[in-house]
C-alpha positions as CSV (number, residue, x, y, z in Angstrom):
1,X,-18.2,6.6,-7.2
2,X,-18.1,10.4,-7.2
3,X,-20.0,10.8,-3.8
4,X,-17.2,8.1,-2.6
5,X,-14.2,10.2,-3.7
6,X,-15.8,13.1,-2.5
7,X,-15.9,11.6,1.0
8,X,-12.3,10.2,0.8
9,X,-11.5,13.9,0.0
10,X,-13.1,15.4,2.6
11,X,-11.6,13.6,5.1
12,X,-7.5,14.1,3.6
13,X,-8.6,17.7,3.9
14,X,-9.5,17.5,7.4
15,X,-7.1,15.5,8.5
16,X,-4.6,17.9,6.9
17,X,-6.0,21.3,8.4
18,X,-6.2,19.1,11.7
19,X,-2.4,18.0,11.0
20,X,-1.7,21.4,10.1
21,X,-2.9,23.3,13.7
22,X,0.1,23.3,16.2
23,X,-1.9,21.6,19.1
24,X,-1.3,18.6,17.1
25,X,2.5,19.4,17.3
26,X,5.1,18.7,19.6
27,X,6.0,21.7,19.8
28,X,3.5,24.5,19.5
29,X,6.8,27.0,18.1
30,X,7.8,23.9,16.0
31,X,5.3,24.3,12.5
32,X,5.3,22.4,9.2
33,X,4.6,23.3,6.0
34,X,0.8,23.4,4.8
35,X,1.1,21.3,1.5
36,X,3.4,18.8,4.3
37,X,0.2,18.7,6.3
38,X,-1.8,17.5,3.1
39,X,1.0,14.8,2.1
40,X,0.7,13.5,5.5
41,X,-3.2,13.2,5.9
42,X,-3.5,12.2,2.2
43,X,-0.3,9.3,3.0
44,X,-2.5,8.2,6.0
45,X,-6.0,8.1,3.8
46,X,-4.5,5.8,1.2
47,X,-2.8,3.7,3.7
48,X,0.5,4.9,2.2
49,X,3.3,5.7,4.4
50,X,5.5,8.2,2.7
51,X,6.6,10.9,4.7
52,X,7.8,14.5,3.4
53,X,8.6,16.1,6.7
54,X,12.7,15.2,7.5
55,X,11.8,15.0,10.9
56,X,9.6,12.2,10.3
57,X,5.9,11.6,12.0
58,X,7.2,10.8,15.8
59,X,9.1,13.9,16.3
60,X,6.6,16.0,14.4
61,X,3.6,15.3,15.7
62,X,2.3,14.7,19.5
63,X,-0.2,12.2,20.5
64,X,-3.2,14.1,19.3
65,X,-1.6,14.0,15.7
66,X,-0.7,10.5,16.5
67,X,-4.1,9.5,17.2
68,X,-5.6,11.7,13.9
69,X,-3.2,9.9,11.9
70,X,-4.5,6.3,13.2
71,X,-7.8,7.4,12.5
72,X,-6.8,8.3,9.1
73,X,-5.1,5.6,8.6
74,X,-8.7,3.0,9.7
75,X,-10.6,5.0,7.8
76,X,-8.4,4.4,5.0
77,X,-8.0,0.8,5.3
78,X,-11.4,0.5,5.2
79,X,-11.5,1.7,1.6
80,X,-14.0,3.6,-1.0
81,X,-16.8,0.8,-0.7
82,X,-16.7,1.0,3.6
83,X,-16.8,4.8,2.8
84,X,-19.7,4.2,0.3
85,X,-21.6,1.9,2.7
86,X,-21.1,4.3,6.0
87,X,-22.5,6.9,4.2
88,X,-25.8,4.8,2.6
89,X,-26.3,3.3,6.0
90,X,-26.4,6.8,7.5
91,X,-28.4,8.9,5.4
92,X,-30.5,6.1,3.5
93,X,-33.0,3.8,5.1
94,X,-33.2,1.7,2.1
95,X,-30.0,0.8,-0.1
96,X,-31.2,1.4,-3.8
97,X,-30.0,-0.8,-6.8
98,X,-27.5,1.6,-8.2
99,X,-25.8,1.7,-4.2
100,X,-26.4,-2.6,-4.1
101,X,-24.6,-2.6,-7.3
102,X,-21.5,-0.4,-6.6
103,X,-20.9,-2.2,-3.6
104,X,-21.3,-5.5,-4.8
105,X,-18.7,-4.6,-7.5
106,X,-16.6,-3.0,-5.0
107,X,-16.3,-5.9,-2.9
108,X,-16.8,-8.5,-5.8
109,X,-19.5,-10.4,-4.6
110,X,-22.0,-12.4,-6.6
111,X,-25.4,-11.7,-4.7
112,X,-27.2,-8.3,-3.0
113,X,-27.7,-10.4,-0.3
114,X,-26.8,-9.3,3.5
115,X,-24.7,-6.2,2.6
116,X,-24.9,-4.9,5.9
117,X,-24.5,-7.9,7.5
118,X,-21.0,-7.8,5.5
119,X,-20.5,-4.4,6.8
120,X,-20.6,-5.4,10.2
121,X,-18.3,-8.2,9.9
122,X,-15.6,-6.2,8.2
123,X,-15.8,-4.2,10.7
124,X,-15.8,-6.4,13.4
125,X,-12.7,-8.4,11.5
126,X,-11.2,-5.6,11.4
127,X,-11.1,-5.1,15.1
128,X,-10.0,-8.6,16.3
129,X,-7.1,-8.9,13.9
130,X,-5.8,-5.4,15.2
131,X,-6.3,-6.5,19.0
132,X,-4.8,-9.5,18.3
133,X,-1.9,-7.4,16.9
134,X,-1.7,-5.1,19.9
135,X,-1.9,-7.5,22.1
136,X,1.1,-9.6,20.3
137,X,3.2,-6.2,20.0
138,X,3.0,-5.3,23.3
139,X,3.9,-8.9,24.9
140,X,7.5,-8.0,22.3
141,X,8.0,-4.7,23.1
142,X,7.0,-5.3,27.0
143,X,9.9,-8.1,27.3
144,X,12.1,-7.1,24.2
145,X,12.0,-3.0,23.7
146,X,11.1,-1.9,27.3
147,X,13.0,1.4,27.1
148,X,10.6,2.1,23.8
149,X,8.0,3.6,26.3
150,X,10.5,5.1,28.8
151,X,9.6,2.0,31.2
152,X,5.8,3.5,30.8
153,X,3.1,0.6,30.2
154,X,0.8,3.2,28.7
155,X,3.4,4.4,26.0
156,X,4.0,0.7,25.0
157,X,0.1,0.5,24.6
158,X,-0.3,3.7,22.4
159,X,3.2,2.2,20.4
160,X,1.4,-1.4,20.2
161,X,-2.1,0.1,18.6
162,X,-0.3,2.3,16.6
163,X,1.9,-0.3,14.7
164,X,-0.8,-2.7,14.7
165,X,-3.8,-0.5,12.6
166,X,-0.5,0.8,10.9
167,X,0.2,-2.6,9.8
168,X,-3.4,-4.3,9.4
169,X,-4.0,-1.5,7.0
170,X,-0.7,-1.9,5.6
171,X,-0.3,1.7,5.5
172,X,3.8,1.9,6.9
173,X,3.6,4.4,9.3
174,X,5.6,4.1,12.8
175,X,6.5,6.1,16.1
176,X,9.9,5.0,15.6
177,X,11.9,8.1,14.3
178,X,12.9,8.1,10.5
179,X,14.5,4.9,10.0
180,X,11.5,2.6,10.1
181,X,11.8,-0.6,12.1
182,X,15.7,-0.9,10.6
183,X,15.9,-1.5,14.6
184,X,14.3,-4.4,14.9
185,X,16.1,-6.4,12.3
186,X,17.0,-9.2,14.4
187,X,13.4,-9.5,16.3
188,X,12.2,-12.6,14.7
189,X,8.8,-12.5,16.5
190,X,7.9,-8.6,16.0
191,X,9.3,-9.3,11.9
192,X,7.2,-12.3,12.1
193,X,4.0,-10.5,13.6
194,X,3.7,-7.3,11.4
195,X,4.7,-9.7,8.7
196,X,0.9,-11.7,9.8
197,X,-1.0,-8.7,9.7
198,X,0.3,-7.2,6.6
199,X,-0.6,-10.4,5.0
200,X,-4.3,-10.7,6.2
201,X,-4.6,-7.3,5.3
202,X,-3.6,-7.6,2.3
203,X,-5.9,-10.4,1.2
204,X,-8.9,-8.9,1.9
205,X,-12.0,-9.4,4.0
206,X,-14.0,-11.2,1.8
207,X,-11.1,-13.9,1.3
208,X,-10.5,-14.0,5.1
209,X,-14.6,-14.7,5.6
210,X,-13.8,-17.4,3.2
211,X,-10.9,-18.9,4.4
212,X,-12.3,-19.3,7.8
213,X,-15.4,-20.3,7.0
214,X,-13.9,-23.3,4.7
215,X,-11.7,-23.9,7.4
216,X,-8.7,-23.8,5.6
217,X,-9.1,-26.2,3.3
218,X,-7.8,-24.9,-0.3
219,X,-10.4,-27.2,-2.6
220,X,-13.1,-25.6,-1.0
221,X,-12.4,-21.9,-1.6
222,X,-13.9,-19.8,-4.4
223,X,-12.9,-19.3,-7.4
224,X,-11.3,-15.6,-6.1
225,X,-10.2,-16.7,-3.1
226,X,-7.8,-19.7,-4.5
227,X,-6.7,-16.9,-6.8
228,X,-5.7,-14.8,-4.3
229,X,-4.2,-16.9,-1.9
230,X,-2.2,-18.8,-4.7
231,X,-0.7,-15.5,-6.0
232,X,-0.1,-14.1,-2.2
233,X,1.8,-17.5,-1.7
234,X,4.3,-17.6,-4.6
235,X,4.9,-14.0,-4.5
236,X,5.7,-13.8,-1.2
237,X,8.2,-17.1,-1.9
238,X,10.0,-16.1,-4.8
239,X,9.9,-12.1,-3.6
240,X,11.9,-13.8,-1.1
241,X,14.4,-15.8,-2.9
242,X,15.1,-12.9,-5.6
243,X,15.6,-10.4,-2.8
244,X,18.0,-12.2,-0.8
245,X,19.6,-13.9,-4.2
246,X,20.0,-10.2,-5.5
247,X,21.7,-8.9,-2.4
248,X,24.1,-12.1,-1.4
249,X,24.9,-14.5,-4.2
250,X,26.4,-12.7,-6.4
251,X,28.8,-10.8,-4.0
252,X,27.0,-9.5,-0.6
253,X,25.8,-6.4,0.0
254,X,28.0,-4.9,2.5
255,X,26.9,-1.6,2.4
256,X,23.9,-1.3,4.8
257,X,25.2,1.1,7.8
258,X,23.5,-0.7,10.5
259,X,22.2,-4.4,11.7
260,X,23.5,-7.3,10.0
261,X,26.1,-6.8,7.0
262,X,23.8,-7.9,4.5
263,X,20.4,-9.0,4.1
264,X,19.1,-12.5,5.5
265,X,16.6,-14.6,4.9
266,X,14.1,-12.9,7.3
267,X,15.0,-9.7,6.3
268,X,14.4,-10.9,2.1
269,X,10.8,-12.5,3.7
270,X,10.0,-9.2,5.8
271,X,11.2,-7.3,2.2
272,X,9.0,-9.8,0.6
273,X,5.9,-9.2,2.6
274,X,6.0,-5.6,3.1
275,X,7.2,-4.2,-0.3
276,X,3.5,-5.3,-2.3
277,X,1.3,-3.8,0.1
278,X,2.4,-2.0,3.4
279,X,5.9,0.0,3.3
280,X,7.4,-0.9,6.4
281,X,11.2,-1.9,6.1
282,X,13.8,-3.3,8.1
283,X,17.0,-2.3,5.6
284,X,18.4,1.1,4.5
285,X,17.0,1.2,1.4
286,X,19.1,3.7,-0.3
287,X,21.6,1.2,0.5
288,X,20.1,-1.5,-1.7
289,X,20.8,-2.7,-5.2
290,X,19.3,-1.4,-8.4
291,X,18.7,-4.9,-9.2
292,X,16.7,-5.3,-5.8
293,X,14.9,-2.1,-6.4
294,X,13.8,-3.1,-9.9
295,X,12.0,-6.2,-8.6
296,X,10.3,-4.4,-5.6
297,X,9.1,-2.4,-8.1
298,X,7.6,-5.4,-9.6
299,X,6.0,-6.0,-6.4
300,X,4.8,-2.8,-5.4
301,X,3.1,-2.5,-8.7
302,X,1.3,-5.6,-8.6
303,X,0.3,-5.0,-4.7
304,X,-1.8,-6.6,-2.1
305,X,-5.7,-9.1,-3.4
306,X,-9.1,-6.8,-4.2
307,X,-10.9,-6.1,-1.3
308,X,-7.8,-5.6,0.8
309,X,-6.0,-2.8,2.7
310,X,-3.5,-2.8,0.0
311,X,-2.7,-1.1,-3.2
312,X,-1.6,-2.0,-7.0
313,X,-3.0,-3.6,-9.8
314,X,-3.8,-6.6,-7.9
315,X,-2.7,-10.0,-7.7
316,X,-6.0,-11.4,-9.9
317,X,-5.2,-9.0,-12.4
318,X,-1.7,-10.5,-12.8
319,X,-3.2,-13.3,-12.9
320,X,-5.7,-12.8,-15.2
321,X,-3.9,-11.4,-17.5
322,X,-1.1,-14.3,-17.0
323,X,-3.4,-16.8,-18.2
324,X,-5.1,-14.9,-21.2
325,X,-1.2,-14.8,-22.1
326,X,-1.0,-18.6,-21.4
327,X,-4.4,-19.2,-23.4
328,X,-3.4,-17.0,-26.2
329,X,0.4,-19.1,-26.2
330,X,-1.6,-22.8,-25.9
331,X,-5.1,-22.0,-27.8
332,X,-7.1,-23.0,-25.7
333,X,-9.7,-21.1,-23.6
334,X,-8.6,-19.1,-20.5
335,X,-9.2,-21.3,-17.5
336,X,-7.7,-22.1,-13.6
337,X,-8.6,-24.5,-10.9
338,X,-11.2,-25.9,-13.2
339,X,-13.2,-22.1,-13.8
340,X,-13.0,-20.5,-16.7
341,X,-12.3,-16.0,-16.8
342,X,-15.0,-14.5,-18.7
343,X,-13.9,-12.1,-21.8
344,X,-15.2,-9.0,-19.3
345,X,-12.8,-9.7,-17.0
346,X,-10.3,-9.8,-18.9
347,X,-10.9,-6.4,-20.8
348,X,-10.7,-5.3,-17.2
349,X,-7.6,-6.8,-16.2
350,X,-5.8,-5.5,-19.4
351,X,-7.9,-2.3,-19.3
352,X,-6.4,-1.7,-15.7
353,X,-2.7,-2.8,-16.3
354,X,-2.8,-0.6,-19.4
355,X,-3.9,3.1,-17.2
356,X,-1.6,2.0,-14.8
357,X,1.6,2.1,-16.6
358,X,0.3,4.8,-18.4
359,X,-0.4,7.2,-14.9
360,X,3.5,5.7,-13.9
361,X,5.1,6.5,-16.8
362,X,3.4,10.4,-17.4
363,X,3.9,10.8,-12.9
364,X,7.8,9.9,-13.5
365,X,8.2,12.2,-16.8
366,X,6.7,15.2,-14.4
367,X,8.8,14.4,-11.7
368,X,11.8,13.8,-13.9
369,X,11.6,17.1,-15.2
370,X,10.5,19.1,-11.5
371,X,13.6,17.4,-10.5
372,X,16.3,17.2,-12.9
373,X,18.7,14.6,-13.5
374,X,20.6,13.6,-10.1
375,X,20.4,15.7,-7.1
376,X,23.0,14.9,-3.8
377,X,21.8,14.9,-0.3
378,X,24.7,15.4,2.7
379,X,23.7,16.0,6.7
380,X,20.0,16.5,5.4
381,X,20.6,19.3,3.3
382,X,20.1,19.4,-0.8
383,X,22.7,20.2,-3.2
384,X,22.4,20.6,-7.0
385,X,26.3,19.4,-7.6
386,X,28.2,16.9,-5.9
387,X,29.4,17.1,-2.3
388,X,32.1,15.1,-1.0
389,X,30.4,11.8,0.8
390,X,27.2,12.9,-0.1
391,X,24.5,10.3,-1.5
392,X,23.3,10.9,-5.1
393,X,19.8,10.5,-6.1
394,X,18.2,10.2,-9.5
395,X,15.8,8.6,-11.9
396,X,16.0,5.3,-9.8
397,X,14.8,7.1,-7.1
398,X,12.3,9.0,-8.5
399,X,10.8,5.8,-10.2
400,X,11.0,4.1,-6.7
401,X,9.1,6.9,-5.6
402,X,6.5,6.8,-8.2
403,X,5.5,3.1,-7.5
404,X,5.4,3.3,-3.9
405,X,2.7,6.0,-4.1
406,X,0.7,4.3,-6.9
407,X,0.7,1.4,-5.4
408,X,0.3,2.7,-1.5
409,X,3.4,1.0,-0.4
410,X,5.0,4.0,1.4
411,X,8.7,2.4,0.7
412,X,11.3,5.1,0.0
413,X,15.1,5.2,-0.4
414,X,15.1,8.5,1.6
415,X,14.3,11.3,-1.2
416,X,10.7,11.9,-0.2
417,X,11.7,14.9,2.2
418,X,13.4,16.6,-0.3
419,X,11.1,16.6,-3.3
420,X,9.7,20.1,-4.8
421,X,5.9,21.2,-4.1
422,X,5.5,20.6,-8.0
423,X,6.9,16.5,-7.2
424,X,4.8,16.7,-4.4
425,X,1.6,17.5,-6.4
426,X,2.4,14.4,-8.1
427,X,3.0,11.8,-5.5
428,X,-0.1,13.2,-3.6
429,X,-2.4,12.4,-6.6
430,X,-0.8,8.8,-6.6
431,X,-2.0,7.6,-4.0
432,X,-4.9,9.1,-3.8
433,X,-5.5,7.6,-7.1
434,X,-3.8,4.8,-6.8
435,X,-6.4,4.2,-3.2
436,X,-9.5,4.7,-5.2
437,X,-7.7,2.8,-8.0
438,X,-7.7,3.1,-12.1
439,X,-11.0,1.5,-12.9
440,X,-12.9,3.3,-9.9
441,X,-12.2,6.5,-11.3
442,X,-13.1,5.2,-14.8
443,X,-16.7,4.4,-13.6
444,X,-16.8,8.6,-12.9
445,X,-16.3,9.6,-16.2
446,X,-17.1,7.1,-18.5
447,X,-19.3,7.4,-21.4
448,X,-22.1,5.1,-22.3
449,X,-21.5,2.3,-24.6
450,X,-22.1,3.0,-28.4
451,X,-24.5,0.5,-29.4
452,X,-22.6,-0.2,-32.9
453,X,-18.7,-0.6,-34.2
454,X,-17.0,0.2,-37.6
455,X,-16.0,-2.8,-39.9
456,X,-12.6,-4.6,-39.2
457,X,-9.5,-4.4,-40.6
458,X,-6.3,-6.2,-39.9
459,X,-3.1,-4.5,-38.7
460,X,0.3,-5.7,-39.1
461,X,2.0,-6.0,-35.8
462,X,5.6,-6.8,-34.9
């Protein structure tokens, strides 16, 4: 696990000194901020999508930076094991046990068996869902969005491969200025599209493989694979339903500046989709309700399926830990689609939930304090105090923030830009955390088991 972070950090710092060197600019008298640079590369490793630069990546960067980004971004969405694997396959003949091992783990498989042959698929998945996505893009921009590319064929290409490892990897990142794809609210088929891809990214390969190769039928997937589909399902469903319930039934949310008045039913689904794993957004969403933030929070934290291009805790370990609530409630043993969870999986699920809240809750007390109480932001300039129709930011914000980059969402209610270096620091250790995730970094520094325990002793609790 070390020599895989290693890797992974080797590459953010490439990819930043290559972000930072002005051929990779628009402009070569146009220059960004080093630790900018570093946000960026490190946004693009962990498949993030949060953007410090006000600018925003389309009118900072040129199409070399374009391109280093997308290949930050593959890279990425490939994840620690793919980086683990690339490097055994290159500079070992033979995997040994301790390599079989971490990568069995890694991609929660039950046998050693064909490892590279699982390598090569992944890869090769990889590849046909993202051509199939460019492809799809293009037809939409090509008939929809011509004057995207300036009438040029190529430039809808470059757009169409860009969105489409962007959105396989559910990473966030566009060429469409700052604002996201708020511009194409109303395109059912590109909302529809990214939505696909974001969702079979999420899931993972090894569920894809087995969804495929069962031929769709439910009863016939493993025991993972019915977990993760069954949690992808009714989150994306009732994400939906809260989202759009949150923003119209009570009164509706007039105050989005552009597109519809308030948010429909395919916004609340796109919302729905993109907020657990992949950042993109079709809504202002500095314009949206507390209450709406608070449950894409919720989502963000629990994220995309193990194995995926996704971040957060994990739908299984919701899941997990759901049922050992459930068992706990009804006293009887923890069990789902006829399997029982062992007591190790368990410990990991509760284990994980537990670091997490803990990194969220230590990264928003830092920020909280780098950025004091409320700041306002008018025209794209800071102020400390209010300003007539300026828009005030705070702890909302800030936790908004903090989720996003745990979880490698890359949403943002439009703060990012203006955070300190110090708030910075912060959110760049996120998600490169947050990519390699909790229990990966555990496995670096934990200590061997102690072969004996103390004698127990009740505690009163409640």
């Amino acid at each position: 696990m070390l020599l895989i972070g290693l890797a992974f950090l080797f590459v953010i710092l490439l990819g930043s000194l290559l972000l930072f060197f002005p051929f990779t600019h628009k402009s070569n008298s146009f220059s960004i901020e080093y630790i900018d640079a570093l946000f960026t590369s490190i946004s693009a490793t962990c498949v993030t999508g949060l953007v410090s630069i006000k600018e925003g990546v389309a009118d900072t960067f040129n199409i070399f930076g374009y391109v280093i980004i997308a290949i930050l971004i593959q890279i990425g969405g490939f994840g620690a094991a793919m980086v683990g694997v690339s490097i055994f396959i290159i500079f070992a003949r033979k995997l040994s046990f301790q390599q079989q091992n971490l990568i069995k783990e890694s991609w929660n498989i039950s046998n050693y068996k064909g490892l590279k042959r699982i390598f090569l698929l992944i890869v090769l998945t990889t590849f046909v869902f993202e051509l199939i996505g460019a492809t799809l893009l293009f037809l939409d921009f090509y008939f929809l969005h011509n004057e995207i590319g300036g009438g040029n064929n190529f430039a809808l290409v470059g757009y169409s491969v860009f969105t489409s490892i962007s959105a396989f990897n559910n990473a966030g990142f566009d060429l469409f200025g700052t604002t996201s794809l708020i511009s194409f609210q109303n395109d059912i088929w590109l909302n529809l599209i990214i939505a696909f891809l974001i969702i079979f990214g999420g899931l993972g390969y090894l569920v894809i493989f087995n969804i495929f190769s069962k031929k769709f039928n439910f009863k016939r997937f493993r025991f993972d694979a019915k977990v993760a589909v069954f949690m992808t399902f009714i989150l994306i469903v009732f994400g939906t339903l809260i989202i759009y319930g949150t923003e119209n039934l009570i009164t509706p949310n007039t105050s989005f500046t552009s597109g519809n008045k308030s948010v429909n039913f395919l916004g609340a689904f796109f919302l729905s989709v993109s907020t657990r794993t992949a950042g993109f957004t079709t809504y202002d969403l500095s314009c949206a309700r507390n209450s709406t933030l608070l449950i894409m929070m919720v989502l963000m934290f629990i994220g995309a399926c193990p194995g995926g291009t996704g971040g957060g805790i994990k739908t299984t370990t919701v899941f997990v830990t759901f049922i050992h609530f459930i068992s706990m409630v009804s006293k009887k043993p923890v069990h789902a689609f006829e399997r029982s969870v062992s007591k190790k999986v368990i410990n990991r699920a509760l284990t994980l939930m537990f670091v997490s809240m803990l990194l969220i809750i230590l990264s928003v007390f830092l920020i909280s304090t780098f950025e004091g109480n409320m700041n306002f932001i008018k025209d794209g300039v800071l102020y400390k105090e209010y300003v007539e129709d300026s828009s005030l930011y705070g702890l909302v914000d800030y936790l908004f923030e903090v989720f996003s980059a745990f979880a490698t969402v890359g949403l943002s209610t439009g703060y990012t830009p203006y955070f300190t270096n110090g708030s910075k620091i912060v959110l760049m250790f996120l998600m490169f955390l947050g990519r390699l995730g909790p229990l990966s970094i555990s496995q670096i520094v934990k200590n061997k088991e102690v072969p004996w325990n103390y004698a127990e002793e009740d505690v009163s609790i409640g």
